[in-house]
C-alpha positions in Angstrom: -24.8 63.3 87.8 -21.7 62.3 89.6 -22.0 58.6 87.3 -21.7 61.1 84.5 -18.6 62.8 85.0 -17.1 59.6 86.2 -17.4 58.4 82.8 -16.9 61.3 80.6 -13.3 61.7 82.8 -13.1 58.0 81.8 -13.6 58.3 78.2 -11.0 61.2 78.2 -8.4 58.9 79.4 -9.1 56.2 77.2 -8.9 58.6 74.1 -4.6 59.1 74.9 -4.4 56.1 73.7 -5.7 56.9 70.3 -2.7 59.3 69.5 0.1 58.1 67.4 2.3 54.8 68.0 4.8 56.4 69.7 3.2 58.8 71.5 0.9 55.6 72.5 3.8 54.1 73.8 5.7 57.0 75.8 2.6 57.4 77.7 2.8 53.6 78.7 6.4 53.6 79.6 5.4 56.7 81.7 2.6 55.0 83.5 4.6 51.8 83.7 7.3 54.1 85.2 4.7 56.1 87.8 2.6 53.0 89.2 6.5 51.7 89.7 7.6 54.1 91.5 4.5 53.9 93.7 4.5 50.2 94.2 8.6 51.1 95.2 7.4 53.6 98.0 4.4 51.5 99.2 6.6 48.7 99.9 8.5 51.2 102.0 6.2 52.2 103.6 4.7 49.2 104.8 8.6 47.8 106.0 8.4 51.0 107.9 5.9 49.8 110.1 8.2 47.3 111.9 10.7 50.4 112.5 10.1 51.8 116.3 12.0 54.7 115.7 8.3 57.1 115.2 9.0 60.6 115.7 11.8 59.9 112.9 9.9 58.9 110.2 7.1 61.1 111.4 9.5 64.1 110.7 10.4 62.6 107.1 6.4 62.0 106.9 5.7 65.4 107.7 8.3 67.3 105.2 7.3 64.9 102.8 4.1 65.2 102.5 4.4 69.0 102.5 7.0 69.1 99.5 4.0 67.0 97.8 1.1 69.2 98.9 3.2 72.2 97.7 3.9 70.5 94.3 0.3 69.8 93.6 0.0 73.7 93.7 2.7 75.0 92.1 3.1 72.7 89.2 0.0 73.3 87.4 0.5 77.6 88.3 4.1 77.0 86.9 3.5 74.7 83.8 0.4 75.2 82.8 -1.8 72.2 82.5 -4.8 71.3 80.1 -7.9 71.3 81.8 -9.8 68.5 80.0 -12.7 69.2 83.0 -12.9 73.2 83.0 -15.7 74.5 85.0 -16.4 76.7 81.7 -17.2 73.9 79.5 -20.1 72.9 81.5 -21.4 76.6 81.4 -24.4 76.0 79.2 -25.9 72.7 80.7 -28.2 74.5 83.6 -26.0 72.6 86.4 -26.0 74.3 90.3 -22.8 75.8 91.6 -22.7 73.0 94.1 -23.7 70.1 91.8 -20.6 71.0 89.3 -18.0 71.4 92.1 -18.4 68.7 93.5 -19.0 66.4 90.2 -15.6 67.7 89.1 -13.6 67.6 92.5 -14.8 63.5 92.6 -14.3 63.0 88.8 -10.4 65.0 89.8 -9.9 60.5 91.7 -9.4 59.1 88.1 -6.1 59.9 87.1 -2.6 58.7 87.2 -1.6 61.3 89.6 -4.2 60.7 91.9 -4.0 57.1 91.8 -0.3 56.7 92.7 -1.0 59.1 95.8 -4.2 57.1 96.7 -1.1 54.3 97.2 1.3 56.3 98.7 -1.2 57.5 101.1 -2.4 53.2 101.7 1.2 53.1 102.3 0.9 55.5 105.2 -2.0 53.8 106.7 -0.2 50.7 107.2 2.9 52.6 108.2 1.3 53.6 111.2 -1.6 50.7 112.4 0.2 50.5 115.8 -3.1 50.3 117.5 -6.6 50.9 116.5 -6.5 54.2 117.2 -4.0 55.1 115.4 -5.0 52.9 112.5 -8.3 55.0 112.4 -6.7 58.5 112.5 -4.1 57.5 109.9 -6.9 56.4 107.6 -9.0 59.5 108.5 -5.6 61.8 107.8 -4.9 59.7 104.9 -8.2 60.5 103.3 -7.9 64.4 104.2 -4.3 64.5 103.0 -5.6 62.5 99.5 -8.8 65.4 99.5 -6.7 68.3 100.0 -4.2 67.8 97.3 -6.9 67.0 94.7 -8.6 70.0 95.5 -5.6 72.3 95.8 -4.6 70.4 92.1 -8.5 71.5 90.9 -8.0 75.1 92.3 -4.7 75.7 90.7 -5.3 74.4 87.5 -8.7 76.1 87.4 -6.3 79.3 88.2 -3.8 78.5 85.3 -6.3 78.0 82.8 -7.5 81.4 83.7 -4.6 83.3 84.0 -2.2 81.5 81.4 -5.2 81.5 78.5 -2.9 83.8 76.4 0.6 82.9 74.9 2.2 85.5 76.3 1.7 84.4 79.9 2.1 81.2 79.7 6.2 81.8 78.0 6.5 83.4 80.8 4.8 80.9 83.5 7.4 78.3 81.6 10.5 80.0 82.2 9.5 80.6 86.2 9.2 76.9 86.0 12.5 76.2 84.8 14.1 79.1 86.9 12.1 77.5 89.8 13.8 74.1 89.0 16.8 75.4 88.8 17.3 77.6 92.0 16.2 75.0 93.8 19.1 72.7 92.8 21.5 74.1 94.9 19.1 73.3 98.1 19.2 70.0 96.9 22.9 69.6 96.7 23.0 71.3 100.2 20.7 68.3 101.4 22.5 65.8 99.6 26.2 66.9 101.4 24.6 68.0 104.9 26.0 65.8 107.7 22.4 64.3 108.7 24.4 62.0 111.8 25.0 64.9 113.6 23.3 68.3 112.2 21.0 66.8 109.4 18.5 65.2 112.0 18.1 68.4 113.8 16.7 70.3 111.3 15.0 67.7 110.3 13.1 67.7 113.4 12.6 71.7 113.8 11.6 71.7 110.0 8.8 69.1 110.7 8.2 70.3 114.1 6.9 74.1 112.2 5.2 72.2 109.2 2.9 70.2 111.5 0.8 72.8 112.2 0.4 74.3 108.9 -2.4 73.5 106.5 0.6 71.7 104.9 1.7 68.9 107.3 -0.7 68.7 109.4 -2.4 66.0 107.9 0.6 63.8 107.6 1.8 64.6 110.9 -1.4 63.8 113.2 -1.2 59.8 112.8 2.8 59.9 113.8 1.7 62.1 116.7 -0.7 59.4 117.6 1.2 56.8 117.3 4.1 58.2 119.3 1.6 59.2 122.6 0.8 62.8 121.9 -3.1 62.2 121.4 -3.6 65.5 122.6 -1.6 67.2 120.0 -2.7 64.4 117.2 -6.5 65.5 117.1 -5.7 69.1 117.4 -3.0 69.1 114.1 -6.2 66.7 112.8 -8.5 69.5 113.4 -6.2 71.8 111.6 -6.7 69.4 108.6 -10.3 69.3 108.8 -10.2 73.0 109.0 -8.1 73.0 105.6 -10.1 70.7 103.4 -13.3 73.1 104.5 -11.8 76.1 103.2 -10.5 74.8 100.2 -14.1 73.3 99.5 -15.1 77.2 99.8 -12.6 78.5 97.9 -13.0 75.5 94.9 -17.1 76.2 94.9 -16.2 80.1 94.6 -14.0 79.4 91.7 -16.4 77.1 89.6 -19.0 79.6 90.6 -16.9 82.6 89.5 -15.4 80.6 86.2 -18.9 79.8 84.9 -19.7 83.8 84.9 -16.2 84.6 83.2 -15.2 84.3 79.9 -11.8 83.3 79.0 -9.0 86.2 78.8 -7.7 87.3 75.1 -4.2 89.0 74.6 -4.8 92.2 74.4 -3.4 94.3 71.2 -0.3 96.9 72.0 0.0 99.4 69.8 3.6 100.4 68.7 4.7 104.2 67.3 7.8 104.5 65.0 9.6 101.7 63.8 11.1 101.1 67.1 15.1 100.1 67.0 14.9 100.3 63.2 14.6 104.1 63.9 17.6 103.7 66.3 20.2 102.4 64.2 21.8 103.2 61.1 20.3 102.9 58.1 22.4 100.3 56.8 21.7 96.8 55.9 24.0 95.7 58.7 22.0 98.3 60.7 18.7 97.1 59.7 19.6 93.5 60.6 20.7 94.1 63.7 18.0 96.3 64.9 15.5 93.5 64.0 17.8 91.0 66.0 17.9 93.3 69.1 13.6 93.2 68.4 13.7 89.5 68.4 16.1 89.2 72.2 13.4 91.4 73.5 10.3 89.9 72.4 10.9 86.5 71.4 10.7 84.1 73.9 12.9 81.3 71.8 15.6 84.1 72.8 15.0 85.9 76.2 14.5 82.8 78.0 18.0 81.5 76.6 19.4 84.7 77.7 18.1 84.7 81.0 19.0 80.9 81.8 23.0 81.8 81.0 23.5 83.9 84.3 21.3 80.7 86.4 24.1 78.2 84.8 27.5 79.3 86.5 25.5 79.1 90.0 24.0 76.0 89.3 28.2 75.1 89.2 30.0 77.1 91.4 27.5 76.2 94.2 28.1 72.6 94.2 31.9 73.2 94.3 31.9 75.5 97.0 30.1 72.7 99.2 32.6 70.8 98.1 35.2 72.8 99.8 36.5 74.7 96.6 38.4 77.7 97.7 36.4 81.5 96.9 39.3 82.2 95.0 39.3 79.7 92.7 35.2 79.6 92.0 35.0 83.6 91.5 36.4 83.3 88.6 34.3 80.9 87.1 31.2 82.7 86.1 32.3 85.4 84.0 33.8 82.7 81.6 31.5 80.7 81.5 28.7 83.3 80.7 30.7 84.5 77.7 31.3 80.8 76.5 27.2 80.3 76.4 26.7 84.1 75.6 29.1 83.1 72.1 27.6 80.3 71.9 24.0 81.2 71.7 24.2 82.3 67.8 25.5 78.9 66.7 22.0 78.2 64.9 20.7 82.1 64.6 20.0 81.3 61.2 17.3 78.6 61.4 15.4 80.9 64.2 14.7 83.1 61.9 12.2 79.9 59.9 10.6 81.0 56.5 11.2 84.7 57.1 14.9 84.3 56.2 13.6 84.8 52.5 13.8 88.3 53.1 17.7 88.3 53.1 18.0 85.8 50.1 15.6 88.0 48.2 16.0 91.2 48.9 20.5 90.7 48.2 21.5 91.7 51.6 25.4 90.4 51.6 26.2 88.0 54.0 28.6 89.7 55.7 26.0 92.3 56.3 23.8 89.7 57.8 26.4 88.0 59.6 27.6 91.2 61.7 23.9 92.4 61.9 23.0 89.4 64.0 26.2 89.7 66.5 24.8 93.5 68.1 22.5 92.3 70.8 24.9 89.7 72.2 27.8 91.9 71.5 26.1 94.6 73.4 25.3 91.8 76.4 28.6 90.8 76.1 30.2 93.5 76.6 28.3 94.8 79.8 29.2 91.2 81.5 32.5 91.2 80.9 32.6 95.0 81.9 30.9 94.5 84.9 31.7 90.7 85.6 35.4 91.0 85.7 35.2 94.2 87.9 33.3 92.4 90.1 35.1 89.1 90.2 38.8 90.8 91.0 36.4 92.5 93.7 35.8 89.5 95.2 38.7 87.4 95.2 41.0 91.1 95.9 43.7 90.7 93.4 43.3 93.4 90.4 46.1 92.3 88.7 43.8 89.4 87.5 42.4 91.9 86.3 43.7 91.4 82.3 43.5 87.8 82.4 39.7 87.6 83.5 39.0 90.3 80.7 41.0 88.4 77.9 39.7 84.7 78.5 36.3 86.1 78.6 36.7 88.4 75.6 38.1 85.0 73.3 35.2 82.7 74.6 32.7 85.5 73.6 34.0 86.2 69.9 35.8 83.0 69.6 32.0 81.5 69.9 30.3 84.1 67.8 33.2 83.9 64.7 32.7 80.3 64.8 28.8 80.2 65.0 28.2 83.1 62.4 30.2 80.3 60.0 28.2 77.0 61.2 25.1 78.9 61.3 25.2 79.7 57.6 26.9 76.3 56.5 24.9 73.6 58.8 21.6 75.4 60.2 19.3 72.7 61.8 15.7 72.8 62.8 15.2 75.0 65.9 11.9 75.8 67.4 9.1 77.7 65.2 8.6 81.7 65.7 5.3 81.4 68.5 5.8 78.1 69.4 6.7 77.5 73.2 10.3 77.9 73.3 10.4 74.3 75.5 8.7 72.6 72.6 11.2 69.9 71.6 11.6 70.6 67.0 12.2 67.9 65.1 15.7 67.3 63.9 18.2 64.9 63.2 20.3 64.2 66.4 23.6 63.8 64.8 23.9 67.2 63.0 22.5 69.0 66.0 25.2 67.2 68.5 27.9 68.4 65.8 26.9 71.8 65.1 26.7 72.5 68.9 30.0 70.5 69.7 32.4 72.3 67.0 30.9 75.7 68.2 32.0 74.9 71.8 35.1 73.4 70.9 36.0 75.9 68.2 35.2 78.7 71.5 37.9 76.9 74.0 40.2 76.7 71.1 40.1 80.2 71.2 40.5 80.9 74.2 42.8 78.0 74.8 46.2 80.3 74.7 45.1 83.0 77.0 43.4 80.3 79.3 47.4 78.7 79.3 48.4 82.4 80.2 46.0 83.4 83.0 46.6 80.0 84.5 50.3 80.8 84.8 49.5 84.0 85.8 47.2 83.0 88.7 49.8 80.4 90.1 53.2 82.6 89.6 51.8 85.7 90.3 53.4 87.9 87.5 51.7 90.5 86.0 53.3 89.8 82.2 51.1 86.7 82.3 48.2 88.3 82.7 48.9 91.2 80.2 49.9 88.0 77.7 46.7 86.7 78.4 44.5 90.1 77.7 46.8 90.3 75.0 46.1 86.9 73.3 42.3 86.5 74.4 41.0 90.4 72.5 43.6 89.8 69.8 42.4 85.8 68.6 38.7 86.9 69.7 38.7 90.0 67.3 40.5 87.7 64.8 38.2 85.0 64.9 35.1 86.9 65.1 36.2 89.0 61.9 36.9 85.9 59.8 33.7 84.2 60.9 32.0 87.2 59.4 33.5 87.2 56.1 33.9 83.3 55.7 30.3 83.3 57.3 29.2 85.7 55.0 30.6 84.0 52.1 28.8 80.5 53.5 25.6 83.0 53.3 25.9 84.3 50.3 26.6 81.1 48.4 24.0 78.9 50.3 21.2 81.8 50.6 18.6 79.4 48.2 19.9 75.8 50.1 19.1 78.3 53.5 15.5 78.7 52.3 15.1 75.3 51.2 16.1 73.8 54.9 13.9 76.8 56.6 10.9 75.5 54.3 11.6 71.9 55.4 12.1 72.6 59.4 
């Protein structure tokens, strides 16, 4: 039986290769890249056995090993991966609890993942064969540590398959992800500056000393134990490891067991009353437009995970330059601007999100100004809370209010400088954007030229916007004197409201005179 799912796991890799050309030959270059990358780090590993400083790499070992344990767990929970050997699919062939589980957890060793940790791990082995002993507990550890992460890897993606089955949930499992990606930046920038001569190796050490005993490290941390004289403390972390694979064994029998009972989860259906936000605002073709724009930033993934990316961008910058020694005072006032700028320039290519359905407005006569200024309420609305709120809390922090104007007025010309400028190019040079239900992730096809120019005149046309009252708050900051600042609220609301009122009239009369050529691309994307 085991023969059997050897092969069929087998035949499932072999049938990646029988995609497309391209496809064939981005999943070479990927394994060409992978088995690289663990030929690199085996060859580390095995100068690191002639290297006598032990509890050193042991720590590295230790936190290592953990960061990969932990990412053999979260990945498939965050991502969502396609279980090409669900426990479900084997639900009408008769097969015992036992027999399935452990058919699957041994067919789980053929697979590009598992075999560049199988040489990692080798890597390990030789790392520490300082003795017999220890040669024997770091093979023994090697083949726990290689166990537990394909069975945490079965678990979790037995888990995801269940609990991301619907659309819905998996959107969302994508943008945790990202945002988990993303916040964890700044820990690596903290890594990458922190003074490891002095401070770095200390917690290093307590970091590794706590992950040792957890299910985590313990596996990777009883061969350095070994090898550095602690036999006492070696077999016990072992133990711990032992202890680990057990339970997982359990809890991976429980699930195929539980899987093969349960059917797969289906969305379920919401029922709505009223017409929602088209009962809200006015009756107006403007109104009408907007209210099914604010309906899209709520429900729409292609838009709410945009929206909730922009406040994750200014930290991923302002964290970085206040570890490199960037004054508060300076960084504070980063954020708000920079929020605006994406915020304005979020609408650049509004028009090609809308795909086929855009017929209704070239069909049913609504003006393009109408459609235009209908689009700009929900990130109007946003907009206006940040800066509201933003700038308030900016002058806060830094404690100089008479910044006050300035923050408000550069913020206020990258917001409508952006959306004047991409209510024109969003009419005039709409490209392919990602389908209404597809995963908003999911790369479109387009041509990279248009898509770099639409996206680099929206952002240029934004600074140039804001470029006068960014002069005026600049001399404002450094001089100190209030009639800079007021210049600069002045300049920033005054070319913002400018620009954003031309963009909807020449916008609208880009609409209006395109509306069929609009169709056409939406029918091509």
């Amino acid at each position: 039986m085991v023969a059997q799912f050897l092969r069929l796991k087998l035949r499932l890799l072999g049938n990646i290769f029988r995609r497309s050309v391209w496809q064939v030959v981005g999943i070479v270059l990927g394994l060409v890249y992978g088995l690289g990358l663990a030929a690199l780090l085996f060859m580390t590993l095995v100068g690191l056995r002639f290297v006598g400083d032990v509890e050193l790499i042991r720590d590295v070992f230790i936190v290592a090993g953990s960061a990969t344990v932990i990412g053999f767990v979260v990945l498939p929970l965050l991502f969502g991966v396609d279980d090409t050997m669900d426990p479900r699919r084997f639900a009408l062939f008769g097969l015992p609890d036992r027999t399935l589980a452990f058919g699957l957890a041994i067919a789980a060793m053929i697979g590009i993942p598992a075999f560049v940790l199988a040489i990692v791990l080798a890597g390990t082995v030789v790392t520490w064969s300082r003795g017999v002993g220890e040669t024997i507990l770091a093979l023994l550890a090697a083949a726990l540590a290689f166990a537990t992460c394909l069975l945490l890897a079965r678990v979790s993606t037995s888990l995801a398959s269940v609990l991301l089955a619907t659309r819905r949930a998996r959107e969302v499992s994508s943008v945790l992800g990202v945002l988990f990606i993303v916040l964890i930046s700044p820990i690596i920038v903290v890594l990458a500056t922190l003074d490891w001569a002095s401070s770095g190796l200390g917690v290093l050490e307590s970091l590794a000393g706590v992950l040792g005993w957890t299910p985590l490290g313990a596996a990777f941390a009883a061969p350095g134990d070994a090898a550095a004289g602690d036999w006492g403390i070696a077999i016990l972390k072992f133990l711990v490891a032992a202890l680990t694979l057990g339970a997982l064994w359990l809890a991976w029998q429980a699930v195929v067991a539980r899987m093969l009972v349960t059917p797969g989860r289906e969305a379920s259906a919401k029922s709505y009353r009223g017409l929602g936000w088209f009962d809200r605002m006015p009756h107006t073709a403007t109104g009408a437009v907007a209210a099914r724009s604010i309906t899209y930033w709520f429900r729409d993934a292609r838009y709410w995970v945009s929206f909730i990316m922009i406040p994750i961008v200014p930290l991923l910058v302002i964290v970085p330059l206040g570890l490199a020694g960037i004054p508060l005072a300076y960084t504070a006032l980063i954020p708000v601007p920079l929020m605006c700028l994406l915020l304005g320039w979020s609408l650049h290519n509004d028009t090609a999100y809308d795909s086929t359905a855009v017929w209704l407005h070239v069909a049913s006569g609504v003006r393009g100004a109408s459609d235009r200024a209908g689009r700009l309420v929900p990130v109007l609305i946003a907009g206006i809370l940040v800066i509201g709120l933003g700038s308030s809390v900016t002058v806060f922090v830094i404690d100089d209010w008479r910044l006050l104007p300035s923050v408000i007025g550069v913020s206020t010309a990258l917001l409508l400088g952006g959306l004047g400028v991409g209510s024109i190019t969003s009419a005039r040079f709409p490209y392919p954007a990602v389908k209404p239900g597809d995963s908003p992730f999911q790369q479109p096809q387009s041509t990279g030229a248009i898509t770099a120019l639409v996206q680099s005149i929206t952002m240029l046309g934004s600074l140039l916007v804001a470029a006068p009252a960014l002069a005026f708050a600049t001399l404002g900051f450094l001089d100190g004197d209030s009639t800079w600042n007021a210049a600069a609220f002045a300049a920033g609301t005054g070319l913002g409201i400018a620009m954003l009122v031309l963009g909807i009239l020449a916008g609208g009369r880009v609409f209006d005179r395109r509306g069929p050529e609009i169709l056409g691309a939406a029918l091509r994307a």
